[in-house]
C-alpha positions as CSV (number, residue, x, y, z in Angstrom):
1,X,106.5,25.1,4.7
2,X,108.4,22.3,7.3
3,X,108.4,19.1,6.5
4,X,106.6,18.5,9.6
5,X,103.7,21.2,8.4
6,X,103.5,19.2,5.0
7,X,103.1,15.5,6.8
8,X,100.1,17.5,8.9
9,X,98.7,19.1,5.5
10,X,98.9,15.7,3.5
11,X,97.2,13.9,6.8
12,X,94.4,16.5,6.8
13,X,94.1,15.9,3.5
14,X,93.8,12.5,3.5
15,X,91.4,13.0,6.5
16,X,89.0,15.0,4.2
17,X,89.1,12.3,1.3
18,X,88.1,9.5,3.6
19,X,85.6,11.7,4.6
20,X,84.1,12.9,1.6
21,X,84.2,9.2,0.8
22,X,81.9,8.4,3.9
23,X,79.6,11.0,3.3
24,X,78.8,9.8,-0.2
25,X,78.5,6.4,1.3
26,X,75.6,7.9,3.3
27,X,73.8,9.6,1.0
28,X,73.8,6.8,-1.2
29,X,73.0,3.9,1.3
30,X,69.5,2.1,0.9
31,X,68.9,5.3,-1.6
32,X,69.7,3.9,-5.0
33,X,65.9,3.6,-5.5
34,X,65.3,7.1,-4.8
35,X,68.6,8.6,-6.5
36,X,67.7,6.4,-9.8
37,X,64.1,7.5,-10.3
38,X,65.6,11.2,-9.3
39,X,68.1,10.7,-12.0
40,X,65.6,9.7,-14.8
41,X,63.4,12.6,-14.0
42,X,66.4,14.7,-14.4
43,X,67.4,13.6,-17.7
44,X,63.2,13.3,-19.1
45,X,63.1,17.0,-17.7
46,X,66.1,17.8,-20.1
47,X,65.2,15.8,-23.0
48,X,61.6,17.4,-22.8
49,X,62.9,20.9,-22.6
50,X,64.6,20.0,-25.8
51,X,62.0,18.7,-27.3
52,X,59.9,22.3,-26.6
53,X,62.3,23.9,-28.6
54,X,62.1,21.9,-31.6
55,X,58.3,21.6,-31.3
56,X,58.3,25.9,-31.2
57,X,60.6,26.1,-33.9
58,X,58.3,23.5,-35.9
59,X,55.0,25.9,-35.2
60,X,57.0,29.1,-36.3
61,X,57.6,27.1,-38.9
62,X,54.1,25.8,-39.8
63,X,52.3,29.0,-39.2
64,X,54.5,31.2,-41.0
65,X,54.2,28.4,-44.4
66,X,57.8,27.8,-44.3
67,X,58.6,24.1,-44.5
68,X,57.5,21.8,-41.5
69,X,57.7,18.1,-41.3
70,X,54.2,18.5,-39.6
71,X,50.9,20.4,-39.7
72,X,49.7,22.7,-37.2
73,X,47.2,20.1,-36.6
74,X,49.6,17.5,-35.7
75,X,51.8,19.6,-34.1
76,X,48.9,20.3,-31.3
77,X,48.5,16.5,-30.7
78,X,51.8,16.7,-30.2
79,X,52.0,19.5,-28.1
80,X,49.2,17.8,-25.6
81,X,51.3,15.3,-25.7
82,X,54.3,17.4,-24.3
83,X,52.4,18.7,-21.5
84,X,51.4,15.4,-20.5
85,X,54.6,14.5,-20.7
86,X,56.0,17.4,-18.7
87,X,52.9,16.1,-16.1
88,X,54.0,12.7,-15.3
89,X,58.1,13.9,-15.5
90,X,57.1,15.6,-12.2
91,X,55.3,13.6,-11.0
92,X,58.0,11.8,-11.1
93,X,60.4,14.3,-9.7
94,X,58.0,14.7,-6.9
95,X,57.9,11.5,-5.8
96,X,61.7,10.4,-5.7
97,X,64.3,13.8,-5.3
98,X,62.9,15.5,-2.1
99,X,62.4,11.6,-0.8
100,X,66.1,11.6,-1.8
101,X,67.6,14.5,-0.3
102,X,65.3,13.7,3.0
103,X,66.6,10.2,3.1
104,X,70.5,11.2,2.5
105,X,70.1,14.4,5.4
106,X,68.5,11.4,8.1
107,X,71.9,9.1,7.7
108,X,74.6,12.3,7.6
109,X,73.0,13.7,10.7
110,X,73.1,9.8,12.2
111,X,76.1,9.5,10.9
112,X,77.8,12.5,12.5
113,X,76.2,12.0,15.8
114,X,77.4,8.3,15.9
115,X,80.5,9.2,15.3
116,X,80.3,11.5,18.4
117,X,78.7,9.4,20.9
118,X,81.7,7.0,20.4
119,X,83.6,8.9,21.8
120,X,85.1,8.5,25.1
121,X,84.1,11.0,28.1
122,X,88.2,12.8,27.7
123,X,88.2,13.2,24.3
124,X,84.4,14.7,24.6
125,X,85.8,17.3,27.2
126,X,88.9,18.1,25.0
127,X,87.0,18.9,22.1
128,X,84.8,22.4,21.0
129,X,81.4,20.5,20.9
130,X,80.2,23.7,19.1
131,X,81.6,22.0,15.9
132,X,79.0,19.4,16.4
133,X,76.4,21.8,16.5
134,X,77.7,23.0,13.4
135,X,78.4,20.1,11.5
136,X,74.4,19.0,12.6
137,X,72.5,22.6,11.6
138,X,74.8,24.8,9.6
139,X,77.0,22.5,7.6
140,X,73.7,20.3,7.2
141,X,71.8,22.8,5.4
142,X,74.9,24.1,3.7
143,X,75.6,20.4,2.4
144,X,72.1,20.1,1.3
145,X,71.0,23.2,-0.3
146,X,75.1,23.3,-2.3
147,X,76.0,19.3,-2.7
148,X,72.8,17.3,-2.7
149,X,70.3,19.6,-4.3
150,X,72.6,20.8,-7.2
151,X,73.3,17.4,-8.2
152,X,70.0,16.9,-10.4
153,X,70.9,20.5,-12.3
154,X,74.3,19.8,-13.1
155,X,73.3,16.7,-14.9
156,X,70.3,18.5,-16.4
157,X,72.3,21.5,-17.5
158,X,75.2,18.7,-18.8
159,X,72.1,16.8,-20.9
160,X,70.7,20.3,-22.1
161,X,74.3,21.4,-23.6
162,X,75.1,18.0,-25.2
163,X,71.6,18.2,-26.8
164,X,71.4,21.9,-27.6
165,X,75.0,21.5,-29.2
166,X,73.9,18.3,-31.0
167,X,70.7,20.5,-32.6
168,X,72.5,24.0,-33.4
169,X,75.7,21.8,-34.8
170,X,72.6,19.9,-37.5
171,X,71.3,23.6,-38.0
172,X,74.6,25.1,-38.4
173,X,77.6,23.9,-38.5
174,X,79.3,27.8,-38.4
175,X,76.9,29.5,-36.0
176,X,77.9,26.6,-33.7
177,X,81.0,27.2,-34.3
178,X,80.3,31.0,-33.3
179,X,78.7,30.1,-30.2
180,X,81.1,27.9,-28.9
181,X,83.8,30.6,-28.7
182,X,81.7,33.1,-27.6
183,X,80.4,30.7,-24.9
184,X,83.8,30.4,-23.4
185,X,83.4,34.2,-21.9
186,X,80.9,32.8,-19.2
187,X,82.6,29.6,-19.2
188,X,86.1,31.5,-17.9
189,X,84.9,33.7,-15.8
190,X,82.9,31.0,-13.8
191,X,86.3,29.1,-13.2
192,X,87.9,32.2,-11.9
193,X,85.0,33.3,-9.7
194,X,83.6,30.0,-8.5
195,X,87.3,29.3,-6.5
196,X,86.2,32.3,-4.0
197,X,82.8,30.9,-3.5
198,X,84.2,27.8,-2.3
199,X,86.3,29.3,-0.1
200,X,84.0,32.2,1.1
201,X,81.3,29.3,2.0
202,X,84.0,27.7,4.4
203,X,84.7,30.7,6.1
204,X,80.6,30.9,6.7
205,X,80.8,27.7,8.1
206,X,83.8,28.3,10.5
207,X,81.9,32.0,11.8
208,X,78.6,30.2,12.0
209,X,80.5,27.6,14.6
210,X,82.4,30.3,16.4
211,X,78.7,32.5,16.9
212,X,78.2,28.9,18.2
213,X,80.3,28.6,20.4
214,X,79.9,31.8,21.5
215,X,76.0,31.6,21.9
216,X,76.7,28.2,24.4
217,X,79.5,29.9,26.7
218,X,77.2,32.3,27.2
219,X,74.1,30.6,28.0
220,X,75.8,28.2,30.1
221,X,77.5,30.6,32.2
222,X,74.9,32.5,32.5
223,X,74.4,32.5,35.9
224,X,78.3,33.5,36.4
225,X,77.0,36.5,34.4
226,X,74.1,38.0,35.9
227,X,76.1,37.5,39.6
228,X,78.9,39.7,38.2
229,X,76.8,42.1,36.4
230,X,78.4,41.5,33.2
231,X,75.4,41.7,31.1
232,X,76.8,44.6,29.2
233,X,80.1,42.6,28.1
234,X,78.1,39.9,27.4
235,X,76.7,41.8,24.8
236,X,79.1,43.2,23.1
237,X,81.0,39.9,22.8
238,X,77.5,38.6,21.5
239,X,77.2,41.5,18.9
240,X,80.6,41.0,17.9
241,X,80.5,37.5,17.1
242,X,77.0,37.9,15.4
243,X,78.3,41.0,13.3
244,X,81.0,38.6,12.3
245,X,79.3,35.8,11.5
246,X,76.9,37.8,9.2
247,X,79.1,39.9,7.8
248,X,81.0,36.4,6.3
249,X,77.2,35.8,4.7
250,X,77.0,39.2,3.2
251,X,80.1,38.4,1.4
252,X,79.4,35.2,0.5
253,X,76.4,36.6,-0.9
254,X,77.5,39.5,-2.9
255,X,79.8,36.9,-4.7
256,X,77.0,34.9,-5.1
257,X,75.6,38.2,-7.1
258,X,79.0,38.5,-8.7
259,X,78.6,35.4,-10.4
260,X,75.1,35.6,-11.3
261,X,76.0,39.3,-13.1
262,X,79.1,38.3,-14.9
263,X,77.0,35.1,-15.9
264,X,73.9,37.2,-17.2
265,X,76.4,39.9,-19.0
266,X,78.3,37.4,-20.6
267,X,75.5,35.0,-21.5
268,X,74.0,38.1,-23.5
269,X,77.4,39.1,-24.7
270,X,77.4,35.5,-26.1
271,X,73.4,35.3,-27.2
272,X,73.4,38.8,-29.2
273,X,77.2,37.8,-30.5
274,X,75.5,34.9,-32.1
275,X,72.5,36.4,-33.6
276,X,74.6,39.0,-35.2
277,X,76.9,37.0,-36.5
């Protein structure tokens, strides 16, 4: 690569970071409130879920006469007190992540069209204002169904493995041991896979604005078509582009499936490794 083609790269770059850094800005401002009570729901809905499996273990426990700190009697106060529990956790979750998420997709799309109305009239013209459109409906629901909506589960699925490891490691130290190793099958081939997700997603988003694009030229020179007869053109260039576009989702898709089957294979290579061992 030129030196010239590496200053451009590192400026894009640098571009995307400052960015990335705005967007979180706008998620986050006047949202603490929202993201904090979110955030606690989260991390009750992981500690509860851990709690469910010591509370089973204790009944299989109790009602099979082994040894069990409680009886089955105070186990089912305690379980009433779970699902109440459970109750007011979502309650919770109701209340403050979709009020998040709602609030943090109001100040991107302001935000982004802001930033485009400061524009001046020459720079407006230069520019593909399909992009726009993209960044306002396509990249939008891509940003919050991927970025803002996963954020809850990673921290739940990060709480549920730090606790799950805490309880098998006081169980058993070897079987622990076991799983760990055995864990780093899915683990692996998440790392390899998840790379061409990432990448397949962008090329979505850069079909979804071309079909865009496409869609506007041809609804604004409509009347240029129709006068020329062109209507057959027209459509292929509009079956093209759509073909294109959802072809790119198809294969995002089916690596979407990819992941999910190597998870699911190796999560039961991992969960019958550990029981027979």
């Amino acid at each position: 690569m030129s030196k010239r083609g590496k200053k451009d790269l590192k400026a894009q770059n640098q571009a995307a970071m400052v960015l990335s850094q705005n967007l979180k800005k706008q998620f986050m401002h006047n949202n603490h409130l929202y993201f904090t009570g979110a955030l606690v729901a989260t991390l009750l809905v992981a500690a509860i879920n851990l709690i469910q499996s010591w509370l089973l273990q204790q009944i299989i426990d109790a009602s099979t006469g082994n040894n069990s700190i409680f009886n089955l009697f105070q186990l089912l106060l305690i379980s009433i007190g779970t699902v109440i529990a459970v109750i007011v956790i979502m309650f919770l979750d109701k209340k403050t992540s979709p009020r998040f998420v709602e609030r943090a997709m109001v100040q991107y799309k302001n935000m982004v069209f802001s930033e485009i109305s400061k524009k001046s009239i020459s720079s407006f013209a230069k520019e593909n204002t399909t992009s726009y459109l993209s960044a306002l409906s396509n990249d939008a629901a891509s940003i919050e169904k991927n970025y803002l909506a996963k954020i809850f589960t990673f921290v739940e699925q990060i709480i549920l493995f730090i606790g799950a490891f805490l309880l098998m490691l006081y169980y058993s130290p070897l079987l622990t041991l076991a799983a760990v190793v055995l864990s780093l099958f899915p683990l692996i081939a998440s790392l390899i896979s998840g790379s061409k997700l990432a990448n397949m997603e962008k090329k979505v988003s850069e079909k979804n604005e071309s079909f865009l694009g496409t869609i506007k030229d041809m609804l604004t020179g409509f009347s240029v078509v129709k006068s020329f007869k062109a209507e057959k053109e027209m459509m292929k260039l509009f079956q093209s582009s759509n073909k294109d576009a959802e072809g790119n989702k198809r294969k995002r898709n089916q690596i979407e499936i990819d992941l999910k089957m190597i998870g699911e294979v190796t999560g039961v290579v991992a969960q019958f490794g550990v029981f027979l061992f």
